[in-house]
NUTORPA-15031 format. One record per residue: residue number from 0; residue in one letter; chain; x, y, z of N, C-alpha, C, O in turn. Coordinates in Angstrom, 1 decimal, decimal comma. Example, Ala and Ser with C-alpha at 12.3 -4.5 7.8 and 13.67 -1.06 7.14 Angstrom:
2
<site 0 a A <13,2 -5,7 7,8> <12,3 -4,5 7,8> <13,2 -3,3 7,8> <14,2 -3,3 8,5>>;
<site 1 s A <12,8 -2,2 7,1> <13,7 -1,1 7,1> <12,9 0,0 7,9> <13,4 1,1 8,0>>;
***
This chain:
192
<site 0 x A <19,5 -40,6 -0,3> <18,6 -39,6 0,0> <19,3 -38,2 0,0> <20,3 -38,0 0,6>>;
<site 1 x A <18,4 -37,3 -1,0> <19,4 -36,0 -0,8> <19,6 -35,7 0,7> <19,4 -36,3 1,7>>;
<site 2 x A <20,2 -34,3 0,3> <20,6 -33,5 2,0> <19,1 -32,8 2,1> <18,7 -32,4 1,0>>;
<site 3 x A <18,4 -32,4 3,2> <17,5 -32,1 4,1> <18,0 -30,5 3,7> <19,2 -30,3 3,6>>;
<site 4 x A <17,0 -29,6 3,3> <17,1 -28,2 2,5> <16,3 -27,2 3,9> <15,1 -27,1 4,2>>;
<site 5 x A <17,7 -26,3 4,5> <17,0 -25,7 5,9> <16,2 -24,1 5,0> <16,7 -23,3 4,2>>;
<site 6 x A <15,3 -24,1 5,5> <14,6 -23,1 4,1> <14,1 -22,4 5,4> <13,6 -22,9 6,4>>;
<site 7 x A <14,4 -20,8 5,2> <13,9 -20,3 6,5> <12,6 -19,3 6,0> <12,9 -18,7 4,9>>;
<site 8 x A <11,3 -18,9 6,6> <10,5 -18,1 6,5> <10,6 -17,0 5,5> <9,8 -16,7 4,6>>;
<site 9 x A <11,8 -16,2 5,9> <12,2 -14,6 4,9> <12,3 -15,6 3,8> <11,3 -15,3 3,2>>;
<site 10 x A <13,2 -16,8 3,0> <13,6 -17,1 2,2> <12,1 -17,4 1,4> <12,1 -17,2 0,2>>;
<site 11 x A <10,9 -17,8 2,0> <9,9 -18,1 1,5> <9,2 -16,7 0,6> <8,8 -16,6 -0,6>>;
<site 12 x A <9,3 -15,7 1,9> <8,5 -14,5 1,6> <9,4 -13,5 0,4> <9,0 -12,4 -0,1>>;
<site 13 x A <10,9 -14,2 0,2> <11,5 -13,2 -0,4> <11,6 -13,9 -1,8> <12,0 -13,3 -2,8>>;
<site 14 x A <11,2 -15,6 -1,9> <10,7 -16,0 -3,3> <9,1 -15,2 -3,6> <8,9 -14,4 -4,6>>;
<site 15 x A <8,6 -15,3 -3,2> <6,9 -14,8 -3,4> <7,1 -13,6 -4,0> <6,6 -13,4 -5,1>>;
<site 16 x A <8,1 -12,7 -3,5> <8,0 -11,0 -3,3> <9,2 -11,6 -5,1> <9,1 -11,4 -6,3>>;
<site 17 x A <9,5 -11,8 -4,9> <10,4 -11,5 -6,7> <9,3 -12,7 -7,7> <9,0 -12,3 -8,8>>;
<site 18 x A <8,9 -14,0 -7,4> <7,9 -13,7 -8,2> <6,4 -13,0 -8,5> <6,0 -12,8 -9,7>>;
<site 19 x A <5,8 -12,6 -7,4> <5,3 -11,4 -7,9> <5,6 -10,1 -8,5> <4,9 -9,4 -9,2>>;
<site 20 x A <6,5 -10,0 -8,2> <7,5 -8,9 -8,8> <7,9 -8,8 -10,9> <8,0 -8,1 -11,9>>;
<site 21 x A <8,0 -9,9 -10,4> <8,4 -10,7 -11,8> <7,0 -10,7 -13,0> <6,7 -10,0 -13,9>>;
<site 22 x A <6,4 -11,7 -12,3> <5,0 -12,3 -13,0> <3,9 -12,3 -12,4> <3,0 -13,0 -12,9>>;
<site 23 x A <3,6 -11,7 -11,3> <2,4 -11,8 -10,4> <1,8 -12,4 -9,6> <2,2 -13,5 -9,4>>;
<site 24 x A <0,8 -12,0 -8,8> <0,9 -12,8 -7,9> <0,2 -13,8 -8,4> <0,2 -14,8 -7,7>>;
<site 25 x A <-0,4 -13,9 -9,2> <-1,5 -15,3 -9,3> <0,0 -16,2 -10,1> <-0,1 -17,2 -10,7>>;
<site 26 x A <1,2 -15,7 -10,0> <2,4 -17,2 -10,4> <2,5 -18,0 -9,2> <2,9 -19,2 -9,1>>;
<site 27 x A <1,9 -17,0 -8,3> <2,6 -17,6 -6,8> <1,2 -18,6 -6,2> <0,0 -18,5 -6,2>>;
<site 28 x A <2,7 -20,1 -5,5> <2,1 -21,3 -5,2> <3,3 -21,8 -4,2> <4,4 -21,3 -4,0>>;
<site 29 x A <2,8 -22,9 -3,7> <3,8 -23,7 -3,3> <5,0 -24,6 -3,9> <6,1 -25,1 -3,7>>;
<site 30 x A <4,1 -24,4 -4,9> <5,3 -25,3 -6,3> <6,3 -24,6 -6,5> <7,4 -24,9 -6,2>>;
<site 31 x A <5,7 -23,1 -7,3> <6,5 -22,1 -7,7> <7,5 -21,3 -6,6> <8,6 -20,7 -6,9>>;
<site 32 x A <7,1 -21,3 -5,6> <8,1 -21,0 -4,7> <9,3 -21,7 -4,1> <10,4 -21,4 -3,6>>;
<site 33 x A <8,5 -23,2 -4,4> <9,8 -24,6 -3,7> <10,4 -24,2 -4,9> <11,5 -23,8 -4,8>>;
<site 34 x A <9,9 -24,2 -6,5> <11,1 -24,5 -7,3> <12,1 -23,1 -7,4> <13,3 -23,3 -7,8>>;
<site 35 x A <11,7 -21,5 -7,0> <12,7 -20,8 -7,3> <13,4 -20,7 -5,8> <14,4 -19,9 -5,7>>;
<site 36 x A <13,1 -21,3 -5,0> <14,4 -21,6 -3,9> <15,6 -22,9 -4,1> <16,7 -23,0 -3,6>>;
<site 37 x A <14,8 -23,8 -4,9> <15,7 -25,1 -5,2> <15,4 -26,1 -3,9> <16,1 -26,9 -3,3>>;
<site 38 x A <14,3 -26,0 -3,7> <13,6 -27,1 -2,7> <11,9 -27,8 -3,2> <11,1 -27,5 -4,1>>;
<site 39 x A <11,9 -29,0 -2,3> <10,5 -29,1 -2,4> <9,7 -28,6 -1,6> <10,2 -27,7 -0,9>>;
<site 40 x A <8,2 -29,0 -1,4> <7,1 -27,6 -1,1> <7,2 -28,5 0,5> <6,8 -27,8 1,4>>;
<site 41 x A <7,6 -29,4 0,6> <7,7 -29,8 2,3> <8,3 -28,9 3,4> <8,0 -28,9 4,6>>;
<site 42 x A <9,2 -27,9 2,7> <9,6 -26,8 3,6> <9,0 -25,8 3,7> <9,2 -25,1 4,7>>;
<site 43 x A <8,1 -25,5 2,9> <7,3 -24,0 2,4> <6,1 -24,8 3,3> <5,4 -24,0 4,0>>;
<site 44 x A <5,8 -25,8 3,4> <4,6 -25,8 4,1> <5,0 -26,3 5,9> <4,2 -26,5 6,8>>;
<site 45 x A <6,1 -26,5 6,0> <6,7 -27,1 7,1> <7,1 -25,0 7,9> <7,6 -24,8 9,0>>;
<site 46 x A <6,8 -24,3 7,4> <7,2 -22,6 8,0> <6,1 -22,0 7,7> <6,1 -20,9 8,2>>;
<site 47 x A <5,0 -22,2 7,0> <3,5 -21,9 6,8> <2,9 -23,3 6,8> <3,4 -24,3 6,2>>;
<site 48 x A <1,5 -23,1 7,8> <0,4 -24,5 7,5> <-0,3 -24,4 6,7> <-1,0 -25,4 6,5>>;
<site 49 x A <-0,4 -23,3 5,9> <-1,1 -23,4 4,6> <-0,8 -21,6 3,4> <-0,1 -20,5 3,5>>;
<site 50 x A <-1,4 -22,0 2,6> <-1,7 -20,9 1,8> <-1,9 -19,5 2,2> <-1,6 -18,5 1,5>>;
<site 51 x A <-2,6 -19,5 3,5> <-3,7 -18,3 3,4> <-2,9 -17,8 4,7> <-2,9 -16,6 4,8>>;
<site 52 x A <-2,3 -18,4 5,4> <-0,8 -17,9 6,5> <0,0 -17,5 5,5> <0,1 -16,3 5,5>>;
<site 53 x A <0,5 -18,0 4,5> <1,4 -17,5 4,0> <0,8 -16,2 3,0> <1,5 -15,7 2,1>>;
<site 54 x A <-0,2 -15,7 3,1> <-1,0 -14,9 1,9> <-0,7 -14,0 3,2> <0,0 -13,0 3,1>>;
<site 55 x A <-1,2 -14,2 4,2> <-0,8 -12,7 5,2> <0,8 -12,3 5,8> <1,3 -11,3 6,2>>;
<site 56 x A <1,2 -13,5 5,7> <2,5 -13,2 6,0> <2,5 -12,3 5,1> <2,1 -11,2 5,4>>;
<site 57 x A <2,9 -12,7 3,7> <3,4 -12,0 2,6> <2,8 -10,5 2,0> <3,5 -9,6 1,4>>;
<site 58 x A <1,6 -10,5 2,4> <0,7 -8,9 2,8> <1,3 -8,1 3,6> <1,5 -6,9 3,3>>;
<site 59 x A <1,8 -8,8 4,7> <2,9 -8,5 5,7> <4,1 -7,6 5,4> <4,2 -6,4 5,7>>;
<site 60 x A <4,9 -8,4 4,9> <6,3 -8,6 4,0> <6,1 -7,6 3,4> <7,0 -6,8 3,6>>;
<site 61 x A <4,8 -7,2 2,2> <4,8 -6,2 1,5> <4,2 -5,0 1,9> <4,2 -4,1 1,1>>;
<site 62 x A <3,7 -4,9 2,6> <3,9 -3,4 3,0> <5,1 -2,9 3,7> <5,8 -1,9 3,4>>;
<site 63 x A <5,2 -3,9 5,0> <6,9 -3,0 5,6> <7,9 -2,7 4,4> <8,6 -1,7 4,5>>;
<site 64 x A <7,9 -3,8 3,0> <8,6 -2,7 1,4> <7,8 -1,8 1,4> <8,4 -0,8 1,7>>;
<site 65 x A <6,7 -1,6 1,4> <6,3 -0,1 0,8> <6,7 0,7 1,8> <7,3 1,7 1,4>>;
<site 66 x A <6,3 0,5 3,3> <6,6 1,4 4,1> <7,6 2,0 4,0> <7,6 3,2 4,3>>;
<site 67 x A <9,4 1,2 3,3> <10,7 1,7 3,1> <10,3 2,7 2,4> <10,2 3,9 2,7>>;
<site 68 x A <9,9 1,9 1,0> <9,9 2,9 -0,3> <9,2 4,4 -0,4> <9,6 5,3 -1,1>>;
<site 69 x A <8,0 4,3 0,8> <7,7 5,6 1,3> <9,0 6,7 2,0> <9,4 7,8 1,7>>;
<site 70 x A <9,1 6,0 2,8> <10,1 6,6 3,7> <11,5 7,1 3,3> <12,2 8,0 3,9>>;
<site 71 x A <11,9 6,6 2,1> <12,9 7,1 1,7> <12,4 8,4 0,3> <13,3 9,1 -0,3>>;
<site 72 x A <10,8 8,6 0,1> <10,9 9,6 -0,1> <10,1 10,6 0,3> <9,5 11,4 -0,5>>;
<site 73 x A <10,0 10,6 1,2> <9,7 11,5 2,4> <10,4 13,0 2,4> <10,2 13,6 3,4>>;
<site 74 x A <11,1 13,7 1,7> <11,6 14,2 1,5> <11,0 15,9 0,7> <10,5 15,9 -0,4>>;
<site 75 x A <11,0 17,0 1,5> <10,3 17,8 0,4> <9,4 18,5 2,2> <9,5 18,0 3,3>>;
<site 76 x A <8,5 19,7 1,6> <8,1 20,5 2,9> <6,1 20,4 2,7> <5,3 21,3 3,0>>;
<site 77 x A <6,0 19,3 2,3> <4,5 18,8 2,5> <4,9 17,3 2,6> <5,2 16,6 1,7>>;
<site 78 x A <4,7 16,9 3,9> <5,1 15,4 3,9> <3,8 14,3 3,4> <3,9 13,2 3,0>>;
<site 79 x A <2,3 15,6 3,6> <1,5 14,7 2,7> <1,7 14,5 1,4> <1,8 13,5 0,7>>;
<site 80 x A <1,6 15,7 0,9> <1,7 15,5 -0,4> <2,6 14,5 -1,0> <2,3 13,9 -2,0>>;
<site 81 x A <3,7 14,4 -0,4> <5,2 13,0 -0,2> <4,2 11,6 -0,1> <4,4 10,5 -0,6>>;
<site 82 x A <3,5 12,0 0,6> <3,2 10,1 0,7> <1,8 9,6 -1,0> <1,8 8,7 -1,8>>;
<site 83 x A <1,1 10,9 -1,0> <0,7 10,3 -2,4> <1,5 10,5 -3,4> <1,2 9,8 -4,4>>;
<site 84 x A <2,7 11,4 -3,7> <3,2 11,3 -4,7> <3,9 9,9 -4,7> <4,0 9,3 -5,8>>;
<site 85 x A <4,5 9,4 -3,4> <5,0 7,9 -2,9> <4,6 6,7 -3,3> <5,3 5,7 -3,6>>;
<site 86 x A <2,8 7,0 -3,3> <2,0 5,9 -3,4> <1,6 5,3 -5,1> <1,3 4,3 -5,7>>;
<site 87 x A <1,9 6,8 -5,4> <1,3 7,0 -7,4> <2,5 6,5 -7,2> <2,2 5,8 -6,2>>;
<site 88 x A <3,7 6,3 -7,4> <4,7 6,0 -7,9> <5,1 4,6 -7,4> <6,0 3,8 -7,8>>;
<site 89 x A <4,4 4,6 -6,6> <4,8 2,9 -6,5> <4,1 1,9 -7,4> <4,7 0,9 -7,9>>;
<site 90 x A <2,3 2,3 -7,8> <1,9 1,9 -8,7> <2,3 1,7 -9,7> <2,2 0,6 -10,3>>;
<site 91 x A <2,8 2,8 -10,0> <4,0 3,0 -11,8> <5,2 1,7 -11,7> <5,3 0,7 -12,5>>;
<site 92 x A <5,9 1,9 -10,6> <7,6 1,4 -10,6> <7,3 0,0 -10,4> <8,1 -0,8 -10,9>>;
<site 93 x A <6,1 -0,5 -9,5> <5,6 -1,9 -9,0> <4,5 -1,9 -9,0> <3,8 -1,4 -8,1>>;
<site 94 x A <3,9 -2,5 -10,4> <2,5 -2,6 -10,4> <2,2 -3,9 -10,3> <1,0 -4,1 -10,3>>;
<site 95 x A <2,7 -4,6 -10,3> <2,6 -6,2 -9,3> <2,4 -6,0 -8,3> <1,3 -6,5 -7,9>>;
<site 96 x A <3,1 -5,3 -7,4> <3,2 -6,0 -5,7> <1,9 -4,7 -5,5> <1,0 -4,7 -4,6>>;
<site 97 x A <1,9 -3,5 -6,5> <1,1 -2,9 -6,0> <-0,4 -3,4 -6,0> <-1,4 -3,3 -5,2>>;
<site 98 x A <-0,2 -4,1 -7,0> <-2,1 -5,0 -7,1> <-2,1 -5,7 -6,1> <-3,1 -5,7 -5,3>>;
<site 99 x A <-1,3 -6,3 -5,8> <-1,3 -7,4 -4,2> <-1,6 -6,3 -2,6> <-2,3 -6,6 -1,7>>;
<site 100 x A <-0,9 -5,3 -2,9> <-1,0 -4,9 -1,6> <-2,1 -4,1 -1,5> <-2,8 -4,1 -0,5>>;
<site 101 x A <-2,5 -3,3 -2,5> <-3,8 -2,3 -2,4> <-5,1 -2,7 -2,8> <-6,1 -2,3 -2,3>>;
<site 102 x A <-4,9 -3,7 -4,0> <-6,1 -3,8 -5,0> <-6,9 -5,6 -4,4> <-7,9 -5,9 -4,9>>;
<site 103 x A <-6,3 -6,5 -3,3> <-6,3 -7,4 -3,5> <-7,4 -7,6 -2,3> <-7,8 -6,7 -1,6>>;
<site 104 x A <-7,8 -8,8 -2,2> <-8,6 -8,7 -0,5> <-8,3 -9,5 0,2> <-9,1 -10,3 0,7>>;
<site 105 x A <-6,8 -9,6 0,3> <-5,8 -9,9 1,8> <-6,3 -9,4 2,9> <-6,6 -10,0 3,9>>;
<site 106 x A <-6,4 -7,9 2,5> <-6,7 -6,9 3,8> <-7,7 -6,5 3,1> <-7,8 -5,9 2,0>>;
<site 107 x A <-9,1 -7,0 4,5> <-10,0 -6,2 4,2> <-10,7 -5,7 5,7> <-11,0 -6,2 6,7>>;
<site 108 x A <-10,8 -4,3 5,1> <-11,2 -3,0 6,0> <-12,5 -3,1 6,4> <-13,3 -3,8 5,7>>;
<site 109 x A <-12,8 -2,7 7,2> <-14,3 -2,7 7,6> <-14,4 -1,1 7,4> <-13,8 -0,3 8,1>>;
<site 110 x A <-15,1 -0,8 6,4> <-15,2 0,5 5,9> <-14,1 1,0 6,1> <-13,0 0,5 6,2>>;
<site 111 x A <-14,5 2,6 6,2> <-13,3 3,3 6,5> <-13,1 3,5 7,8> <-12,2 4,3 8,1>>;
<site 112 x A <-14,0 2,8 8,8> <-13,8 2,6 10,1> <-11,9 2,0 10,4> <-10,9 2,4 11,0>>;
<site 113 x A <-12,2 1,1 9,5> <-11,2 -0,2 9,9> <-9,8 1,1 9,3> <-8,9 1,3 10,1>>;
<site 114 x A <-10,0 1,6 8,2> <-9,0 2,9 7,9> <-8,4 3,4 8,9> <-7,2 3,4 9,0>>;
<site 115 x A <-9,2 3,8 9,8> <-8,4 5,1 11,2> <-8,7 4,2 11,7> <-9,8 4,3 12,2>>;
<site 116 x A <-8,2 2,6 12,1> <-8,1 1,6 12,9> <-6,7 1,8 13,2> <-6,3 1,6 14,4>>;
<site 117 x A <-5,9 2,2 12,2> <-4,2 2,1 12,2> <-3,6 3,6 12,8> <-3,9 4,7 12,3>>;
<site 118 x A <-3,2 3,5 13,6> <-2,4 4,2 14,3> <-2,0 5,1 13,3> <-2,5 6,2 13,3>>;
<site 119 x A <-1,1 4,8 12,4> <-0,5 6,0 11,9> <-1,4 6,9 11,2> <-1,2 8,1 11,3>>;
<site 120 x A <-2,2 6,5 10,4> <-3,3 7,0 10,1> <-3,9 8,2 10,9> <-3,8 9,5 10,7>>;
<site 121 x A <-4,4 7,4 12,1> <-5,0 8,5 12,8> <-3,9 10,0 13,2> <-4,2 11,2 13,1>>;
<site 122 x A <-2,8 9,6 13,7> <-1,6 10,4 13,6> <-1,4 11,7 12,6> <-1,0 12,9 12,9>>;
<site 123 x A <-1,9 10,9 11,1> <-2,1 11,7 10,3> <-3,0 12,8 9,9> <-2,8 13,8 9,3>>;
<site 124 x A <-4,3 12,4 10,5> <-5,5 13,4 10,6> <-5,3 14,3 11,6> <-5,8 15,4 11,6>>;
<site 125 x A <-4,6 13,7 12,7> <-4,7 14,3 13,9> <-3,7 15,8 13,3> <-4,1 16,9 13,0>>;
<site 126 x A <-2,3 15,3 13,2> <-1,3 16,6 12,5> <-2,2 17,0 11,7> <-2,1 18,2 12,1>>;
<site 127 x A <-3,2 17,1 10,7> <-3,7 17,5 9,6> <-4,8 18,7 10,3> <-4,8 19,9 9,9>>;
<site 128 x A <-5,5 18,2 11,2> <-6,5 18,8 12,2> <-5,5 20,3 12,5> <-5,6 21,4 12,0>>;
<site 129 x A <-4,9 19,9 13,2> <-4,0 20,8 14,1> <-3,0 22,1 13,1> <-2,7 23,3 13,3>>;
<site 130 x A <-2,7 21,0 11,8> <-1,9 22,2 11,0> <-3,1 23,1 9,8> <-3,0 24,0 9,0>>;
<site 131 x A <-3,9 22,5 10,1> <-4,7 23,5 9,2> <-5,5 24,0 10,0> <-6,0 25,0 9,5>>;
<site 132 x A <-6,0 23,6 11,1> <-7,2 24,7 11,7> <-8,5 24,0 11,6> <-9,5 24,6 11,8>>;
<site 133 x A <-8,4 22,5 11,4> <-10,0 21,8 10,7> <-10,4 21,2 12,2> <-9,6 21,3 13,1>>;
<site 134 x A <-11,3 20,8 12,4> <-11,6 19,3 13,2> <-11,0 18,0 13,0> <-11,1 17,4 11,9>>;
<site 135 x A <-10,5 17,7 13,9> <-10,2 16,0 13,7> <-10,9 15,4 12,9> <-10,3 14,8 12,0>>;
<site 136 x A <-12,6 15,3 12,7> <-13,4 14,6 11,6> <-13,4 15,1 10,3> <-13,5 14,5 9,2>>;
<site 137 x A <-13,2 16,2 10,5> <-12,8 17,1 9,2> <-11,4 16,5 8,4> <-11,3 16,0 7,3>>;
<site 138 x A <-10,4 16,8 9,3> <-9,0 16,1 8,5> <-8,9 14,9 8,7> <-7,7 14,4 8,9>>;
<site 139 x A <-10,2 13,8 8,8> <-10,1 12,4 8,6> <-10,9 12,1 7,4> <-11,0 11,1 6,8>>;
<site 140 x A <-11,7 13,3 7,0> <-12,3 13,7 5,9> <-11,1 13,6 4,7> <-10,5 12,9 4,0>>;
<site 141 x A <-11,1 14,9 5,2> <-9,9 15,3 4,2> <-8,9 13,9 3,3> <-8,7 13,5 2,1>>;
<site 142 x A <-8,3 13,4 4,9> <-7,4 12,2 4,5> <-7,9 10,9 3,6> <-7,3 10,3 2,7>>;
<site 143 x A <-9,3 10,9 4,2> <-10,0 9,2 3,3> <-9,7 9,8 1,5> <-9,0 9,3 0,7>>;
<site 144 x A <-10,6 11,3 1,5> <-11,0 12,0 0,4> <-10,0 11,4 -0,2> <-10,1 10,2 -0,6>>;
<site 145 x A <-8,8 12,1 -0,3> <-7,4 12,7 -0,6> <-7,0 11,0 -0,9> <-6,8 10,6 -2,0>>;
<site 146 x A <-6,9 10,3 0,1> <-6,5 8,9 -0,3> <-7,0 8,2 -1,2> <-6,3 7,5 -1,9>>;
<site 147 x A <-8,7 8,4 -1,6> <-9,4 8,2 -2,5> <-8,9 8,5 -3,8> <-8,2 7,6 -4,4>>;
<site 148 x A <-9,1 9,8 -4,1> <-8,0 9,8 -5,1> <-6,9 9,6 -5,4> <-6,6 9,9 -6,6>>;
<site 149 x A <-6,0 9,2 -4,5> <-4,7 9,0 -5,4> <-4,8 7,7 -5,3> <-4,3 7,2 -6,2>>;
<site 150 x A <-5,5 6,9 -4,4> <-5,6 5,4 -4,9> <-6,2 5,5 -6,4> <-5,5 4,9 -7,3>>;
<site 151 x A <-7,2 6,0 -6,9> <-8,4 6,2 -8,2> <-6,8 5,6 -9,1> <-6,5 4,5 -9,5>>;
<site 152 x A <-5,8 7,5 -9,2> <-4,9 7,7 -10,6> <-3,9 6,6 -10,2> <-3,3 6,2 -11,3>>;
<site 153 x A <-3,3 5,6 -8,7> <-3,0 4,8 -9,1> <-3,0 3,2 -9,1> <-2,2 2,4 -9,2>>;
<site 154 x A <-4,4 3,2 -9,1> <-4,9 1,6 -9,6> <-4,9 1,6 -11,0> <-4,5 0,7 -11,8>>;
<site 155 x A <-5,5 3,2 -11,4> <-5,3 3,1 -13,2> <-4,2 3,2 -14,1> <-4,2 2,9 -15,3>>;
<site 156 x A <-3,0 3,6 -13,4> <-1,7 3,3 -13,8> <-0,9 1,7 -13,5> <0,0 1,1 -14,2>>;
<site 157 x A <-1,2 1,3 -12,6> <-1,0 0,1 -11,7> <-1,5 -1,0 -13,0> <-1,0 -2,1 -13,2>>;
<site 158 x A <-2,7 -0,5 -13,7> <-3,7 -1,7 -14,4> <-3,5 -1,3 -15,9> <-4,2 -1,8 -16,9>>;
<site 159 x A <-2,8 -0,5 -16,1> <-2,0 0,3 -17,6> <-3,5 0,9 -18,3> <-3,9 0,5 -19,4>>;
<site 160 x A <-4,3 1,9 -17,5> <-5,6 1,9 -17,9> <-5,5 3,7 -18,3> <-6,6 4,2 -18,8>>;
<site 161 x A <-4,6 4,6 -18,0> <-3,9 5,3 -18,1> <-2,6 5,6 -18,0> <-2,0 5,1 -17,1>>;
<site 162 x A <-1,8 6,6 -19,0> <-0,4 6,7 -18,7> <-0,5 8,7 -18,2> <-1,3 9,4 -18,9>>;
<site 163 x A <0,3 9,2 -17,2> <0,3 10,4 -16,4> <2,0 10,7 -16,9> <2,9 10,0 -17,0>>;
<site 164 x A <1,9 12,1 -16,9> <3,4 12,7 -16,4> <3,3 13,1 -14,8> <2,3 13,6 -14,1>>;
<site 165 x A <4,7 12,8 -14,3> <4,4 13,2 -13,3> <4,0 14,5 -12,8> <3,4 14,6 -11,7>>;
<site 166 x A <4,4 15,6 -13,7> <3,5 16,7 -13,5> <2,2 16,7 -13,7> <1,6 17,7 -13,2>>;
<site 167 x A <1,7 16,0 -14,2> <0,4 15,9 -14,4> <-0,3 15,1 -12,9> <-1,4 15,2 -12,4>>;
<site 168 x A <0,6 14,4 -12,3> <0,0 13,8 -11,4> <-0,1 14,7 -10,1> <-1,1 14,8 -9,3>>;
<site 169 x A <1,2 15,3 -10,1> <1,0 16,6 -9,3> <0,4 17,7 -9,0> <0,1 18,2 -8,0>>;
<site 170 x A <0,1 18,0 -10,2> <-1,4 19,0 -10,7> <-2,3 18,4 -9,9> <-2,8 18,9 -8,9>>;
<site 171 x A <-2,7 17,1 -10,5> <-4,2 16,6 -10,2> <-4,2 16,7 -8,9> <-5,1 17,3 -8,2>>;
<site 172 x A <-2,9 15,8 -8,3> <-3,4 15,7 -6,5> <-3,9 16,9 -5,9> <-4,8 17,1 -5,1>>;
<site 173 x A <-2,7 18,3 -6,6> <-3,0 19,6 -5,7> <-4,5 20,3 -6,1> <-5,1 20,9 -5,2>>;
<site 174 x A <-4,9 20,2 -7,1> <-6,3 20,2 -7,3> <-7,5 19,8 -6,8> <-8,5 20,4 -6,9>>;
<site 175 x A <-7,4 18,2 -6,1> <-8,2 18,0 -5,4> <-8,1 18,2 -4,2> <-9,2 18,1 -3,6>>;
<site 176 x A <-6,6 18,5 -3,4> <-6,1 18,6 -2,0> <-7,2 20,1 -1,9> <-8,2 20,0 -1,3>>;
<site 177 x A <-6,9 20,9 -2,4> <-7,5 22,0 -2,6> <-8,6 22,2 -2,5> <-9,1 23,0 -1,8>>;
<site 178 x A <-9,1 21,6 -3,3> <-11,0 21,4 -3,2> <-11,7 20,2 -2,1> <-12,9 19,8 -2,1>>;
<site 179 x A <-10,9 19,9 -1,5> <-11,6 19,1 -0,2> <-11,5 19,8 0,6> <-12,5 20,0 1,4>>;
<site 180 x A <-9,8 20,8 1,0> <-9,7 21,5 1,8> <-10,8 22,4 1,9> <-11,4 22,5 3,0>>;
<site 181 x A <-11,2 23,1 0,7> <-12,3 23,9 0,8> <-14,0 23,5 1,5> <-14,9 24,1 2,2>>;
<site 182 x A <-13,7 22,4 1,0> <-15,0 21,8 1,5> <-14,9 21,8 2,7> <-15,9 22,4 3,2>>;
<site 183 x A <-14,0 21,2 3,5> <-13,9 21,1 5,1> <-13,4 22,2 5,5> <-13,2 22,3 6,7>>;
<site 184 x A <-13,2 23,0 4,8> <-13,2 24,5 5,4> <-14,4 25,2 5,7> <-14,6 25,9 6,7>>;
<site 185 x A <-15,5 24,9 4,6> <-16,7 25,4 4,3> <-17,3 24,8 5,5> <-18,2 25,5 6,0>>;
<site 186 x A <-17,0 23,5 6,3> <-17,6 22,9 6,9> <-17,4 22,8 7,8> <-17,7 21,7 8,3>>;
<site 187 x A <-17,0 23,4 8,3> <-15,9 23,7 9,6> <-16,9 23,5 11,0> <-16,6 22,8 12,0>>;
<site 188 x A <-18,2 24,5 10,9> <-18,5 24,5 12,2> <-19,4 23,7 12,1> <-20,3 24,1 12,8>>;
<site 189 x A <-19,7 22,3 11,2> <-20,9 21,6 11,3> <-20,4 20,5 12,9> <-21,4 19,9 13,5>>;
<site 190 x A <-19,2 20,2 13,4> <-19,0 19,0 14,0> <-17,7 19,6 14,4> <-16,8 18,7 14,1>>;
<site 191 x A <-17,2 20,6 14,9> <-16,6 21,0 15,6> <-15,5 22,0 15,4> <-14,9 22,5 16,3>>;
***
């Protein structure tokens, strides 16, 4: 009888995350995971009871990466503008894990309610409120808007449905940052 193969949780989620990485996520299974650790699927299902624990784990797994990959470029004197230039470029550099983590329905929102459900989020409208002079509803405006689009330029980069320079990507965002601003400028005193 072989030796008993101690296969721990991260080892699971860090097969998933390099085959998705690799070939996507529809490579990923229990087969394909036991075989790029060098075990059978008795371990993978013995640290997940099924599929769909291990589909949120690994939803999981992949955002605290993106969270890094944001954070390390965070860098620069508009930290929003940093998180979409962050987010378009994650599309580009990882358009695997990006289909998994943005485009998939792992996580699904209850509108944009479920959006400003997340703390940081709100955090974000809130600073946005306060450094521009808007209403809180206003710079949650702003934020969905603004998120809207740079999700748009990077699902279509992510899905090779367009190719951008990054100057061009920069343009576009500040173009529309601009014209929402205006809008919730314009709109200032409807809701507070």
């Amino acid at each position: 009888m072989p030796p008993r193969v101690n296969v721990t949780s991260n080892q699971i989620l860090e097969a998933a995350f390099a085959l998705t990485r690799e070939q996507g996520y529809e490579s990923v299974n229990a087969r394909s995971i036991a075989k790029r650790i060098g075990c059978s699927t008795q371990p993978v299902f013995s640290r997940f009871t099924s599929m769909d624990e291990l589909k949120h784990a690994f939803h999981t797994y992949l955002g605290e990466f993106f969270n890094g990959y944001v954070m390390k470029r965070m860098v620069g004197e508009n930290p929003f503008r940093q998180v979409g230039l962050a987010y378009i470029a994650f599309a580009k550099e990882e358009p695997n894990l990006f289909r998994v983590l943005f485009m998939s329905d792992i996580r699904k929102l209850d509108g944009f309610t479920g959006f400003f459900g997340d703390a940081d989020n709100v955090e974000v409208a809130a600073q946005l409120s306060k450094g521009l002079g808007i209403s809180f509803e206003g710079a949650k405006r702003l934020y969905m808007k603004s998120w809207i689009f740079a999700h748009g330029i990077a699902s279509m980069i992510a899905t090779n449905s367009i190719q951008l320079s990054d100057g061009e990507i920069l343009e576009m965002l500040g173009s529309s940052y601009r014209a929402f601003l205006v809008q919730e400028t314009m709109e200032k005193g409807v809701d507070g």
